[in-house]
N, C-alpha and C positions, 0 to 999 in steps of 0.2 A: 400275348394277352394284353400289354399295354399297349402294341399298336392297334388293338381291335376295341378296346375303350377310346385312343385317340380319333378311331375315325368314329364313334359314336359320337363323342362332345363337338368333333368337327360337325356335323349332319343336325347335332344339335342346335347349334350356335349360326347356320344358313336358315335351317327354318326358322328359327325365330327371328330374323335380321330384318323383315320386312315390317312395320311398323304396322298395329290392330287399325284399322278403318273404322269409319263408324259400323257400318256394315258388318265387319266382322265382330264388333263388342256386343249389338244387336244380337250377332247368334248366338253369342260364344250365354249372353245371358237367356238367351230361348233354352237352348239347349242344358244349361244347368237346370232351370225350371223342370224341361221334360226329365232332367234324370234322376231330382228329387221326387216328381209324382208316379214317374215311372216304379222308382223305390219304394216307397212307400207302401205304393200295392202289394207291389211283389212280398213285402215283408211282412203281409199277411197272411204268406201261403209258407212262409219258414216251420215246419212240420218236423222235422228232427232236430235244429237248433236255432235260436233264438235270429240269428243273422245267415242262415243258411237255408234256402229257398230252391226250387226243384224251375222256377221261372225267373231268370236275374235279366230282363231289358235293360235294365243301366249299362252292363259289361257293352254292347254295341252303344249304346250312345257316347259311354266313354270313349272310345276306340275312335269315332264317327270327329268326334271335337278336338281331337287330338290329329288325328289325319287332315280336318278342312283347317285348323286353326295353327300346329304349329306344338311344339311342348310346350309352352310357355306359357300355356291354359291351366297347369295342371292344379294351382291353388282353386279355378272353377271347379275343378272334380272333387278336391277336396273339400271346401265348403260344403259342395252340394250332397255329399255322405254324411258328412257330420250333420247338416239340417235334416236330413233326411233320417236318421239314425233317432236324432233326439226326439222330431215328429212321432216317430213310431210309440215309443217308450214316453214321451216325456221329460227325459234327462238325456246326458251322452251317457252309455255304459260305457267300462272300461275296454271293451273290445273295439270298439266306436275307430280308434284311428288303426288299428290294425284291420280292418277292413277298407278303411278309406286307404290306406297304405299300399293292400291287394290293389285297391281298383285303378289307383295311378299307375304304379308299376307293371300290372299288367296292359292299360293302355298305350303308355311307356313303349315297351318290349313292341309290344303289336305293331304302334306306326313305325317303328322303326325297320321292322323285319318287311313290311306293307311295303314303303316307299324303298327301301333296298334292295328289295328281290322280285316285286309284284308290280312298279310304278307308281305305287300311291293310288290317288282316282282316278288312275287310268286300266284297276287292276283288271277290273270288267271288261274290257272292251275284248280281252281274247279269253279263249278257253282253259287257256296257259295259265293267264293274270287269274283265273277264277281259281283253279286247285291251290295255286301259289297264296291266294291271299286267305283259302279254306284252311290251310296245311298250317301256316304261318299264325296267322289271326286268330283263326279258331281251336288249333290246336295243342299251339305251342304258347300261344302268350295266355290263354285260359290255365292253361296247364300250372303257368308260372303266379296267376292268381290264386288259382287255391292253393298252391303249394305253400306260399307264403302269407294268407290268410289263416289257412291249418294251421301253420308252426304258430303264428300269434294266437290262437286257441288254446294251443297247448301252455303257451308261455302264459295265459292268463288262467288257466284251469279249466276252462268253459266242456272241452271236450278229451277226454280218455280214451286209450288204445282200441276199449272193447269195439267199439264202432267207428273207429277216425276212419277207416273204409271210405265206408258208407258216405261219409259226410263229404270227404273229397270226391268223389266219385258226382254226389248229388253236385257239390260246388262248379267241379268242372266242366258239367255235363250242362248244364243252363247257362254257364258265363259265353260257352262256346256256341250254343244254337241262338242265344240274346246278340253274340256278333252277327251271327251268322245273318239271320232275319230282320235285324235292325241297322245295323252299320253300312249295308250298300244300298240300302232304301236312302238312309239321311245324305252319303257322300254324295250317292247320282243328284239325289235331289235339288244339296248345294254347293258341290261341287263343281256343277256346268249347265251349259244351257239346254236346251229341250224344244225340241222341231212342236209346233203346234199341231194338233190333233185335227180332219175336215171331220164333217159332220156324218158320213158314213163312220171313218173311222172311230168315233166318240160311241154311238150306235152299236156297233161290234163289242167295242170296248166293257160297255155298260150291259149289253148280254151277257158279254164272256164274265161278267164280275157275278149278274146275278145267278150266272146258272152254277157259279162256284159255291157262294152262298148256299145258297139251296142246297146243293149236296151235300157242304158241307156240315149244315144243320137234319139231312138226311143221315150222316154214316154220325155223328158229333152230340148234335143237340138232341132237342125234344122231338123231332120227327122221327127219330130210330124207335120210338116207342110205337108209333101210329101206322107209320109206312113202311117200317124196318125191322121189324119183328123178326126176334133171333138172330139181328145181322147179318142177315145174309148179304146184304150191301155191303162189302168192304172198303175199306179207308183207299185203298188203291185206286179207286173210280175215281178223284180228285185230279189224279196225276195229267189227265187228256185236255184239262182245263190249263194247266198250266203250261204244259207242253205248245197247246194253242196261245198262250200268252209269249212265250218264249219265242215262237214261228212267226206270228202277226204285228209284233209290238218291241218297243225299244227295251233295254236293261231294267229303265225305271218300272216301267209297268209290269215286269215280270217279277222284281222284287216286292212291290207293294200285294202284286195281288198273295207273294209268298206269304206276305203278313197279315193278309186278312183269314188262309188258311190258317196260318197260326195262331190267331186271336178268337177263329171262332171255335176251332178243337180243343183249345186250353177253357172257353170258357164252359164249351157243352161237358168237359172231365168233370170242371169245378161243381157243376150241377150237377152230376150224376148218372150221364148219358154217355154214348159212343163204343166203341171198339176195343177201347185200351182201358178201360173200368175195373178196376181190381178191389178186394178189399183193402189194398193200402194208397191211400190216395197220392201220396207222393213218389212211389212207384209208377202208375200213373201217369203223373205228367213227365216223368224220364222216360217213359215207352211214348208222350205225345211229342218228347223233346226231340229222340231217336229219330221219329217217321220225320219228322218236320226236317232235320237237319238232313236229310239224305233226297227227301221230295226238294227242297232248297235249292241243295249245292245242284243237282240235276237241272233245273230250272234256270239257274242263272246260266250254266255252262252251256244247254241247246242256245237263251239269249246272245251269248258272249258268240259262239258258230255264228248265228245266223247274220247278226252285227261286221263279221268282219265278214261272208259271204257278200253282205251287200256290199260292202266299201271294194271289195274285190271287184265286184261286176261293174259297179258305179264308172270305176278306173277305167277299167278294161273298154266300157263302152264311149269314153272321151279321150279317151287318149290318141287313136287317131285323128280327129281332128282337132286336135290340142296341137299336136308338131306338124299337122299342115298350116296351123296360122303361125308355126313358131317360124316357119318357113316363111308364109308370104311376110310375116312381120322382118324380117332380116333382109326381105326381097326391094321391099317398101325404102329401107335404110338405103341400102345399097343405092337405088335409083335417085332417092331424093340427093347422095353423096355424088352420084354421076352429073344429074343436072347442077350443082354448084359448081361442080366441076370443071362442067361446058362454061358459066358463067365468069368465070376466073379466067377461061382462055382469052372469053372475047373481049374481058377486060386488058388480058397484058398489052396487047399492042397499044393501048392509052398511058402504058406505064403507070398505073396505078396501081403504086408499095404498098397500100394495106390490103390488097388481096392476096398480093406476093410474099408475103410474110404467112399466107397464111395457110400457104401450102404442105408444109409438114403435117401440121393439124388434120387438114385433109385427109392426105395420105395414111396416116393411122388413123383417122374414121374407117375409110374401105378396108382397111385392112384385117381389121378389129372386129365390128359393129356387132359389139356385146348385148346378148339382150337377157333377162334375165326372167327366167320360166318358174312359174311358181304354181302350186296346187294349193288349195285350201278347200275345209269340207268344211259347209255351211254352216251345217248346228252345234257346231263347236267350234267354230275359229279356229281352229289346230293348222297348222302348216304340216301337209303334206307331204311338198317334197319344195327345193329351191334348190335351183340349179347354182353352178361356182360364179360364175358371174357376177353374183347377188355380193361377191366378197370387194370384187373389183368396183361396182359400180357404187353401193353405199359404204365400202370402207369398215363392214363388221362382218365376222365370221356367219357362219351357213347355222352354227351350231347354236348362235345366241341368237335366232330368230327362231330356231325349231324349240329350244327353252321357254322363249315367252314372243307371242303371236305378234304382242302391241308393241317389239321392240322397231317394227315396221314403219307403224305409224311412227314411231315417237324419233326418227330422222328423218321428218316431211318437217320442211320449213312452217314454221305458224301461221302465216297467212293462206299457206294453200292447202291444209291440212282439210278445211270442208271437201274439197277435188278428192281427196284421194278415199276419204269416210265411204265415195258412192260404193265403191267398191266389194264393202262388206253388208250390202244393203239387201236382203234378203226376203222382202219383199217388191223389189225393181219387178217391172213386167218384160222391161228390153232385155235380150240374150245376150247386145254388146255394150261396151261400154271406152269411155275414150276421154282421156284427159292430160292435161301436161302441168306437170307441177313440180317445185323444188325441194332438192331434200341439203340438210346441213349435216355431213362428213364429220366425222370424230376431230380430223384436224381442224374444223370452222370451216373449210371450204366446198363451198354452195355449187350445185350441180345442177340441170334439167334434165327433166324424166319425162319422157313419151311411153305413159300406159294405157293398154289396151286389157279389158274386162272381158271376158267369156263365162257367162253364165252355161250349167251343167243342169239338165233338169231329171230327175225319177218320172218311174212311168207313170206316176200321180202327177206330175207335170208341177212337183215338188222343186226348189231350187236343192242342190245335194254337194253342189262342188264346184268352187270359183277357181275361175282358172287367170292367170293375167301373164303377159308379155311386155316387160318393161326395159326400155330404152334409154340410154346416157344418150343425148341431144345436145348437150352444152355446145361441142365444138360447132354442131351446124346453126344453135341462138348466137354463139359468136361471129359465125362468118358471114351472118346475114348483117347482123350489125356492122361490121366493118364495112362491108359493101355499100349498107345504105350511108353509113359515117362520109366512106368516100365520093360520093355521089353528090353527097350534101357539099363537101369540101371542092370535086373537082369545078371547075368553069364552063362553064356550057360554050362545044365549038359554033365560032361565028359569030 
């Protein structure tokens, strides 16, 4: 037990080691705003106890700021309960920080189990990361929120045995579909980048939103009364819309249009329309809570398939001629090392020592000629894959580039660090790309790198996947140098 709190406070104490950017204080106070108005509402729909709600959207915003920010937020979360609490009421009740109490600790538990078992914001990107971060996020660390909300109910008097049920039950069941529907909307959203939409696909997009809509307010709102008489339209016709979000479109947009289902069946209950209409209204929004979280978790997982189907095919389709230029690149090495070669002969009969000397170097050029292969997929800067070379020629492991993308950049000398930017340039119209520039080695010592760019395009004629082959050159800038050094130094015969 106490080496499983040590590696908690260790995981602790990494994420927050990185200092807030403006950037990130910007969100970190967006996002407490969204989780006070969020609250707020929601705490109008608290129908068995005063702070207990059948719809909790904070629980995912909480979860959302914790995961892109780090634990070190968590006084943001707590403020934004307490504002939010006293908003309601006009004073803080005595419940007030035992709820704000729940909502940290359960955000707490979540990123922790998220980024240790699911990848953090990368939970999405597989079918795997999706259950893992369902299982974890939505059901374990909700769990751990009303459980320890409950006990401070009890501890304050607010609620008694006859119904503590009920009231966990109702707590658990919205903290978990509030992740579920809000928390991978906010991470994709600022979490990472986002490929731009062409004007067909926007087109589609903007269909596929209104024909959700619409149905949505057919099985939901006030059209079930005019067009839907006796429901015979079930809440299930929803599902082909999303399933098509899921198929045609990225995480992001499969999640959002998740929320706009969700936003408009919660509101068509709240009126008095839809499928799940009981006489107990808060019953209700548990059977609107139930479909949403299971149409959800479906949703993002076909997205998460389809997501890594592409990157699958994407690979598959450059890879062959990825290691035929990894080929001519090494072919190119070789010949430029032969012709200095040649030139080093016809110099020795002049006896000229500085070429002579510089034949070792030579000789582990051909010997060697390291290049280093690398993958990167466009709309997310992510590395790929980098071949071991990449250890030899910049001097840091394989591992602390696939950690963080710009640890790439950030060993290119200052001056030539524009040379190497083209690379990640993802509106270039060229498919190659070519440039020579210096990087500075952990020990100080400066290097030259011959790289070559290969652009990767989708059948949208999309860039999707940078490819580059990069070369250690030092020895042949030095041996040209010495040669012209000696040229300049020897006496012209005659």
């Amino acid at each position: 037990m106490n080496e499983f709190w040590a590696r908690v406070c260790a995981r602790t104490k990494t994420k927050s080691a990185r200092p807030l950017t403006k950037r990130d204080i910007a969100l970190c106070v967006f996002l407490t705003a969204l989780y006070i108005v969020a609250g707020k509402w929601a705490l109008a729909l608290a129908l068995i106890e005063p702070s207990v709600t059948a719809i909790w959207l904070p629980s995912g915003i909480a979860l959302a700021t914790f995961v892109l920010l780090g634990y070190r937020v968590w006084p943001a979360i707590l403020a934004g309960s307490l504002i939010m609490d006293a908003m309601h009421v006009g004073h803080l009740r005595s419940s007030a920080l035992g709820v704000a109490a729940a909502s940290i600790l359960e955000g707490f538990v979540g990123c922790y189990l998220v980024n240790r078992f699911a990848r953090g914001t990368k939970s999405f990107d597989t079918a795997e990361g999706v259950f893992k971060f369902t299982f974890f996020a939505c059901v374990v660390s909700s769990m751990v929120g009303a459980t320890i909300g409950l006990a401070g109910f009890f501890a304050t008097g607010l609620v008694t045995g006859a119904h503590s049920g009920y009231v966990w039950l109702t707590w658990w069941v919205s903290d978990a579909v509030g992740i579920l529907v809000i928390a991978p909307f906010l991470i994709l959203l600022f979490g990472r980048s986002h490929p731009r939409l062409d004007w067909r696909e926007l087109f589609e997009l903007t269909l596929l939103s209104t024909g959700l809509i619409f149905t949505s307010l057919l099985v939901f709102g006030p059209l079930s009364v005019s067009l839907n008489h006796g429901h015979l339209i079930r809440a299930s016709i929803c599902i082909p819309f999303l399933i098509w979000a899921g198929f045609r479109f990225c995480q992001i947009e499969a999640a959002g249009l998740t929320l706009i289902l969700f936003g408009t069946a919660t509101w068509g209950t709240l009126h008095g329309f839809g499928n799940y209409l009981t006489e107990d209204l808060n019953l209700s929004l548990l059977t609107v809570d139930v479909f949403i979280g299971v149409i959800g978790i479906m949703t993002m997982t076909v997205a998460a398939m389809v997501a890594e189907r592409r990157t699958i095919e994407t690979n598959l389709l450059g890879i062959q001629s990825l290691l035929q230029d990894a080929v001519e690149g090494k072919s190119r090495d070789l010949a430029a090392a032969v012709e200095a070669l040649r030139l080093k002969e016809a110099e020795r009969a002049k006896g000229d020592k500085a070429l002579r000397e510089s034949d070792e170097r030579l000789r582990r050029l051909v010997d060697q000629v390291p290049v280093v292969f690398r993958l990167v997929d466009a709309n997310t800067e992510r590395i790929l894959y980098v071949s071991p070379a990449y250890e030899t020629n910049w001097g840091r492991s394989c591992e602390s580039l696939y950690a963080d993308t710009r640890s790439w950049l950030d060993a290119i000398h200052p001056e030539d660090q524009g040379l190497a930017l083209n690379f990640f340039d993802r509106e270039t119209k060229s498919d190659t790309l070519e440039a020579e520039y210096r990087i500075v080695r952990p020990d100080g010592s400066v290097r030259w790198i011959w790289d070559r760019g290969f652009v990767i395009r989708d059948e949208s004629g999309r860039i999707s996947r940078l490819a580059g082959l990069a070369s250690d050159i030092t020895e042949r800038k030095q041996l040209g140098q010495s040669f012209l050094a000696a040229r300049e130094r020897r006496p012209e015969a005659g």
